[in-house]
N, C-alpha and C positions, 0 to 999 in steps of 0.2 A: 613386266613392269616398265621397261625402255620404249613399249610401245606406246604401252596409254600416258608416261611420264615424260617421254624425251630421254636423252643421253643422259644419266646419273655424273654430278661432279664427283669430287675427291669424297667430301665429306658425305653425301648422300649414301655413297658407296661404302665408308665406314659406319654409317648407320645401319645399312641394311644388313651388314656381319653381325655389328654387335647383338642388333636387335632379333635373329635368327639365334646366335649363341646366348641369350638373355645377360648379356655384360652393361656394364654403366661405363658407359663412354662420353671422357671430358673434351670437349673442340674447344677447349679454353687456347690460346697462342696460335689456332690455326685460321684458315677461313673456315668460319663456322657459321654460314649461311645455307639454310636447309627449306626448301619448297615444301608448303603447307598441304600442298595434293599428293607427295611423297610420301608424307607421314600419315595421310589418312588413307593412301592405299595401303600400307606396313600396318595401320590399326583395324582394318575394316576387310581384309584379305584372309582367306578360311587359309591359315600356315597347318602343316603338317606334325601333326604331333609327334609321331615316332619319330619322325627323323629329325626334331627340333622339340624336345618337351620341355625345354626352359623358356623360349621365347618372350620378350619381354621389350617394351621402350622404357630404356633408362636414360635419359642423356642429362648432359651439365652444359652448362656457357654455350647455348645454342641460339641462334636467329631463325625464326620460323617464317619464312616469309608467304605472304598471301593468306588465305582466310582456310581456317582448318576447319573443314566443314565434316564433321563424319553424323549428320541427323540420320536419326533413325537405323543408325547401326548397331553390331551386336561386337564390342570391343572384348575380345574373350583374355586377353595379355593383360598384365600390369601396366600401367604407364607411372614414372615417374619422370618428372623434368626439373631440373634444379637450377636455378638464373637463367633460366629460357627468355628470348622476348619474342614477342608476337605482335608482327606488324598491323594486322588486325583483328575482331573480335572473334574467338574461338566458338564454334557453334558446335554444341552436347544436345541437341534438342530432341528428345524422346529417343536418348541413346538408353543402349543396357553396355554396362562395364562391372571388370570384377573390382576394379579401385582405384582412384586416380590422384596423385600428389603433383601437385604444380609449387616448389617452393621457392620462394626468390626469386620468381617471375611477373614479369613485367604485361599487362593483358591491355586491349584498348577497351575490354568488355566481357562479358563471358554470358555467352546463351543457353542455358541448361534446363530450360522447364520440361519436363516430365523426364528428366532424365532417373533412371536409373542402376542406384550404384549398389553391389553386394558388399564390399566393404567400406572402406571410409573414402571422404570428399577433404583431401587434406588440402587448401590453399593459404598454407601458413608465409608471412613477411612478405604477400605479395602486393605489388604497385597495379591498382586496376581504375583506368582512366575514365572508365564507363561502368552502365548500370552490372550489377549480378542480379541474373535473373535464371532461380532455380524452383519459381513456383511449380507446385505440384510434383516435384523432385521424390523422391523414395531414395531415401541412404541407408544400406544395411547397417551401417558403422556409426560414426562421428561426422559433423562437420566443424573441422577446426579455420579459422581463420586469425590465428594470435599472430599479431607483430605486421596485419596486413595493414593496408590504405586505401579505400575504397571512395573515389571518387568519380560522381556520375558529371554525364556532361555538360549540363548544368544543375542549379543549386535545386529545383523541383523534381529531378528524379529522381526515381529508389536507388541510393546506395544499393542497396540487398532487397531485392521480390521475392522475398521466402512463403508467401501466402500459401495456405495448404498444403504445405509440404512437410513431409513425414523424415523422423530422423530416429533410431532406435538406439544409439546413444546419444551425444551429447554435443551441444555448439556451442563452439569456445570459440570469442572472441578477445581474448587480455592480452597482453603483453605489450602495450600501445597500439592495440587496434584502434585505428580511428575513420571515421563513416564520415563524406559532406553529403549530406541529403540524407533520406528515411530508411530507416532500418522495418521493413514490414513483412510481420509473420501473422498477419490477420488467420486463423482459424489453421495455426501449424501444431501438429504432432511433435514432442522431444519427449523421447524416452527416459534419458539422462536426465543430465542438471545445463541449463542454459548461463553461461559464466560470459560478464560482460566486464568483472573488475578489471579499474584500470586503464578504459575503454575511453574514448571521446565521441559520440556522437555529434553532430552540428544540421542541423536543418531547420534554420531560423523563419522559413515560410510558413511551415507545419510540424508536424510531429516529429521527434527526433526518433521515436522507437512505436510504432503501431502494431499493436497486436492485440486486436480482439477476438476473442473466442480459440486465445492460445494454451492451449495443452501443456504442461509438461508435467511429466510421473516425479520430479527430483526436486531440486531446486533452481531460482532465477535468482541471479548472484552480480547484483551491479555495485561492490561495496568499493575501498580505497583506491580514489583516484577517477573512479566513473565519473564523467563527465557528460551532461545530454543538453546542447543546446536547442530546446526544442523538448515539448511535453512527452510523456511517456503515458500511452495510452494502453492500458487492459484490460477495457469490460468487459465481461462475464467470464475473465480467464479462469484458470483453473490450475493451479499450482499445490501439488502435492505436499511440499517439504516448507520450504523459507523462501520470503521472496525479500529481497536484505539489498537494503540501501545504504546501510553503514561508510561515513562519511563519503559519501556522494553527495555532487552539487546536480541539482537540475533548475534547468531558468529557461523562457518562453517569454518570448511577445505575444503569446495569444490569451487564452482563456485557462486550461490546464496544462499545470507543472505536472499533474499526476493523476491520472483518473481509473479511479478502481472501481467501477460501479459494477455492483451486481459479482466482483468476481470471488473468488473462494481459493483460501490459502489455508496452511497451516501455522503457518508463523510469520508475518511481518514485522520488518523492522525498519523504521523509519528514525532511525538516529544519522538521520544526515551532517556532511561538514558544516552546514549553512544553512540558514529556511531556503527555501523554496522557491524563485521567485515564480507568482503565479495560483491559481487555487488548486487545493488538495481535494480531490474529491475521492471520500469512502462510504458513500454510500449505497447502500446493497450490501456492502462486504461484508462474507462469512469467514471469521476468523478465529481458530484456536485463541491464539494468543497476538498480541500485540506488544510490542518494546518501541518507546521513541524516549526523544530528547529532550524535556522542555527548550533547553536552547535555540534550540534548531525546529520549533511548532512552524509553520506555516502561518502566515498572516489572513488568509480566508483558507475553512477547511468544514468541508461538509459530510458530518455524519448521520442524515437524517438515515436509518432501518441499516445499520454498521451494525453485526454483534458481533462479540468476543465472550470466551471465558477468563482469559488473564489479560490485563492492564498491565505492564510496572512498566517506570520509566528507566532507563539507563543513559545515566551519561558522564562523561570520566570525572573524575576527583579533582582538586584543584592541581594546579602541577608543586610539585613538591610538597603535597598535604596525603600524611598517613592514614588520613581519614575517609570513611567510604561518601561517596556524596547523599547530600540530604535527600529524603523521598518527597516526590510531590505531595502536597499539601491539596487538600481536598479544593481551597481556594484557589488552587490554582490550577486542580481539574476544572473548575467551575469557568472559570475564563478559559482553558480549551473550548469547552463546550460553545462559549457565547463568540465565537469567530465564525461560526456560518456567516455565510452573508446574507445568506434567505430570511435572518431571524429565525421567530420560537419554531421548535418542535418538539413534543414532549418525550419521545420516543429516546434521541439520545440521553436525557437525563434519568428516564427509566434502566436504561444498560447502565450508566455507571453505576444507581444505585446499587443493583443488582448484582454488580462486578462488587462492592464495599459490602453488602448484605452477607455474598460468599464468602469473601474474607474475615468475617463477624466484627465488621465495625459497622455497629449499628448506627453510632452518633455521625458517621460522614456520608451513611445512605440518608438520614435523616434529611441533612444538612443540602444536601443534593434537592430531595424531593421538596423543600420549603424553596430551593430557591428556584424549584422548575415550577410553583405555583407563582412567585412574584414575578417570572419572566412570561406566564399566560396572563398574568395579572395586565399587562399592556397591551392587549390586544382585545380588552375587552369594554365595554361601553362604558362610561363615567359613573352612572350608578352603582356598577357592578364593578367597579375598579373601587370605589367608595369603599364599599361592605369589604373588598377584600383587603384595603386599607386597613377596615377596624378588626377583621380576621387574626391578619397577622401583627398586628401590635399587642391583640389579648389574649392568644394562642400559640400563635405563630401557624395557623393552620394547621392548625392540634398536630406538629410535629415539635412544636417547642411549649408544650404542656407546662413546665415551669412556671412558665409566666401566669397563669393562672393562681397558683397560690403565692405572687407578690401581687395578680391584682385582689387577693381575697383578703393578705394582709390591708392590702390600703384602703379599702372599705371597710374593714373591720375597725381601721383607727378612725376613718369621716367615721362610723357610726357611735364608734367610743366617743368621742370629739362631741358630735351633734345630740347624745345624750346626757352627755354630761354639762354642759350650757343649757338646757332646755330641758331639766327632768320629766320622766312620762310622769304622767296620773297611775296611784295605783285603778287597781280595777277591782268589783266587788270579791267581796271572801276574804282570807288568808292569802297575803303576800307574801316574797321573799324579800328579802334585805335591797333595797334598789342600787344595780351595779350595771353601770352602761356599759362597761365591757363585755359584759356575760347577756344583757339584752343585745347587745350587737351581737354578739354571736351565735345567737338562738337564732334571730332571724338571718343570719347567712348560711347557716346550714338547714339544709331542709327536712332531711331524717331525722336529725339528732333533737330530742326533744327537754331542754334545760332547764326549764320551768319559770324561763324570764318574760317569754313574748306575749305568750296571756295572761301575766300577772300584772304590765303596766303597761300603758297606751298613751304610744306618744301623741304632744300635742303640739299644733299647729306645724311651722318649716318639717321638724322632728318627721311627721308623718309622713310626705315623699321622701325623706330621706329611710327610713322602713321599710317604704315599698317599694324601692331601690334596691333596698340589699335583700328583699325578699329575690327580687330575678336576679341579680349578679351572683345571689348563691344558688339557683338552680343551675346557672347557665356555667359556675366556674366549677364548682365542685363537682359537675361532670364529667370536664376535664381533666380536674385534679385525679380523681377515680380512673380515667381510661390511663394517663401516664402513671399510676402506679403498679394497675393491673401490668400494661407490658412490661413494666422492671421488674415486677414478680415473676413473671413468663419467661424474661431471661435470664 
C-alpha cells in the first residue's frame, strides 16, 4: 500500500491496525486527517480472512481528505464512520457492500446510483451539502436518514434521486429530517413503511416530494410536524397500508398541494394542521377508506372517479369539551363535493350517495342525488333548465316525493274553492248530494272512482279548472304511489 499510497502518516497507520483487527477507532484530539485513496485501497483490497476475519472500517472524528472514489467495487468489510468529514463528494457508484453507516457526517454530496447494499444504507444526523443520488440503488435493509440535512447546490436540485430504487425495508426520514430541493422516488420499490413525520421538505420551484408510480408494501407516514413546501406528487402510487397526513401542513406556489391521481391506497388520511395551500387532487383514487377534517378541506379539491368504501371525518373535540365532535352533516358533504374547480361531475355525488346508501341512510343518499341533479341542472340549456325548475319544485326530481301530496292537497282545496262558488250542474239520472270536496277529489284521483265526477258538470271557469286536476292527479299520484312503495320496500 506505501507504494501505490505514498508514506502512510500517524493516523493512516492507525487506521490501517484498527481496520485489519476490525476496532472502532476515535482520532478525536489527534491529527485526524486521513487520504480518501487510503481508505478506498483498505475498502476495495481482497484482505485475508484467516489471518484477519474481523476486519472492518470503524472510525469516529475523522477528515477524509480527497474524493473517495471506490465505483464499481466489491466492499466485502463493514464500514461504519461516525462525525467523519469529507472534503469532497463520496462516490458508491454501481458499488456491492455488506452495509454502510456514515453517522454525523459531514458530505459535499454522495454519488450512489446503482449501488448496492446487502444490509442497510444508514445515513442518520448527516450534513450533506449536495445532491443524494441513489437512483437505481438496491438496499438489502433500511434506508434511514432521521435527524439528517440534505441540501443540494442549488434550490433546483434533487435533495434525494431515489428514482427506481428498490429498498426491502423501510426509509426513514423523521427526527428533523429536513430536504432544500426535491425529494424523488419516481417508480421506487419500499418494502417497509416510508416515514417522513416530523420531516421538512422545502422546494419552492417544484415539487417538494415526487414520486410517481411509487411502491410501497407498508405504509407512507408524513404525520405531526411534516412540513412540504412544495406539492407532493403520487400518481398512480401504490400504498399498501395508510398514506397519513395527520396534522401536516403542505403549501405550493404551483398548481398541486397534492396530487393523488389514479393512485391506490388503503387508507388515507387527510386530517391536516391547515388546508392546503394549493389544489387537492383525488382523482383516479382507489381507496378502502378515507378520514379527513372538515377544518382543514382544501379550498379546490378534485374528485372526479375517487372511490372509497368508508367516509367519516375526524377531527379533535373542542379543547376542554367532554364531548366527541359533531359528524359532518350531509350539507356539508355537499359543499365538499362543489370545491372542484372544474365544476359538475356526476360521478362524485354518485360515491357519496353510495357511501350513505351503505350506511342505510337513505334520506342523505337522497339528498345527495337531488342535489347532483340541480348542480347538472346549470349546465343545461334554458328550456331544459326551465322543466327542471318545475321538476324539482313538484317532486323534487321524484327524490323528494312529498311534495307531491302537498301539491295534491292544494289542488284539492283550488278545486274545493272553485266548486263551491260556482256549483256543477247536476247530470242526467240519480245524483248524489252535491259536495265540492268529494267532486274535487274524484277528479284528482284517477283510479278511485267516488261517484261525484259523473254525477255533476262543471260549468263555465269550473271546467279548466277539472281538467286541471284531471292531469295533476295522474301526474302527482304517481308520485305519491312510487314514494310509498319505496317506504314500504324499506
Amino acid at each position: 500500500m506505501r507504494g501505490r499510497r505514498g508514506r502512510l502518516n500517524p493516523a493512516e497507520r492507525r487506521v490501517r491496525t484498527a481496520f485489519l483487527r476490525g476496532e472502532d477507532l476515535d482520532l478525536g484530539g489527534t491529527s485526524h486527517s486521513v487520504r480518501a485513496d487510503v481508505v478506498a485501497d483498505l475498502l476495495t483490497r481482497a484482505v485475508d480472512r484467516a489471518a484477519h476475519p474481523r476486519a472492518a472500517l470503524r472510525l469516529r472524528n475523522v477528515t477524509i481528505v480527497g474524493r473517495l472514489d471506490v465505483r464499481q467495487a466489491d466492499v466485502a468489510v463493514p464500514v461504519a464512520l461516525t462525525r467523519a468529514t469529507f472534503t469532497e463528494v463520496v462516490d458508491l457508484t454501481n458499488a456491492r457492500a455488506a452495509g454502510v453507516l456514515l453517522a454525523e457526517c459531514v458530505l459535499p454530496g454522495l454519488q450512489a446510483r446503482l449501488l448496492e447494499v446487502r444490509g442497510d444504507l444508514d445515513l442518520t444526523r448527516c450534513t450533506i451539502t449536495g445532491p443524494v443520488d441513489v437512483c437505481d440503488a438496491r438496499i438489502g435493509g433500511s434506508l434511514t436518514l432521521d435527524g439528517s440535512a440534505l441540501r443540494g447546490s442549488a434550490i433546483q436540485d434533487h435533495a434525494l434521486a431515489a428514482a427506481r430504487m428498490t429498498v426491502t425495508g423501510d426509509l426513514s426520514a423523521r427526527a428533523g429530517f429536513t430536504a432544500h430541493g426535491r425529494i424523488w422516488l419516481s417508480a421506487a420499490t419500499v418494502g417497509g413503511d416510508i416515514l417522513f413525520s416530523g420531516a421538512t421538505v422545502r422546494n419552492p420551484a417544484g415539487p417538494a416530494i415526487d414520486a410517481n408510480r411509487l411502491s410501497v408494501a407498508g405504509s407512507l407516514s408524513a404525520r405531526y410536524g411534516f412540513t412540504a413546501q412544495g406539492g407532493i406528487i403520487l400518481v398512480h402510487a401504490q400504498i399498501g397500508n395508510q398514506l397519513n397526513f395527520t396534522e401536516a401542513r403542505i403549501s405550493t406556489t404551483g398548481i398541486w398541494a397534492l396530487h393523488l391521481g389514479g393512485a391506490r391506497v388503503a387508507s388515507l388520511w387527510l386530517t391536516f394542521a391547515a388546508p392546503p395551500v394549493g389544489r387537492v387532487r383525488l382523482s383516479g383514487l382507489q381507496a378502502d377508506s378515507i378520514f379527513d377534517n372538515p377544518a382543514t378541506w382544501p379550498a379546490e379539491l378534485d374528485l372526479i372517479g375517487c372511490t372509497y368504501r368508508l367516509l367519516l371525518a375526524r377531527s379533535p373535540a373542542p379543547r376542554g369539551s367532554p364531548l366527541p365532535p359533531h359528524p359532518v352533516t350531509v350539507q356539508q358533504r355537499l359543499a365538499w363535493l362543489r370545491r372542484s374547480p372544474d365544476g359538475y361531475a356526476p360521478q362524485p355525488y354518485e360515491q357519496l350517495a353510495a357511501q350513505y346508501r351503505q350506511n342505510g341512510q337513505d334520506q342523505e343518499a337522497r339528498r345527495v342525488l337531488l342535489e347532483k341533479q340541480r348542480q347538472r341542472r346549470a349546465t343545461l340549456s334554458r328550456p331544459a333548465r326551465i322543466l327542471g325548475y318545475l321538476l324539482d319544485s313538484i317532486v323534487g326530481y321524484g327524490y323528494r316525493t312529498w311534495l307531491a301530496g302537498i301539491w295534491l292537497a292544494g289542488f284539492w282545496a283550488l278545486g274545493t274553492l272553485t266548486f263551491a262558488v260556482q256549483p256543477s250542474a247536476p247530470r242526467s239520472g240519480a245524483t248524489p248530494e252535491r259536495n265540492p270536496a268529494l267532486q274535487a277529489l274524484d277528479l284528482l284521483l284517477p283510479i278511485i272512482d267516488l261517484g261525484h265526477d259523473g254525477a255533476w258538470r262543471p260549468n263555465g271557469v269550473s271546467q279548466y279548472t277539472a281538467a286541471l286536476l284531471v292531469l295533476a292527479g295522474w301526474a302527482l299520484t304517481t308520485a305519491v304511489v312510487a314514494g310509498l312503495t319505496r317506504l314500504l320496500n324499506r
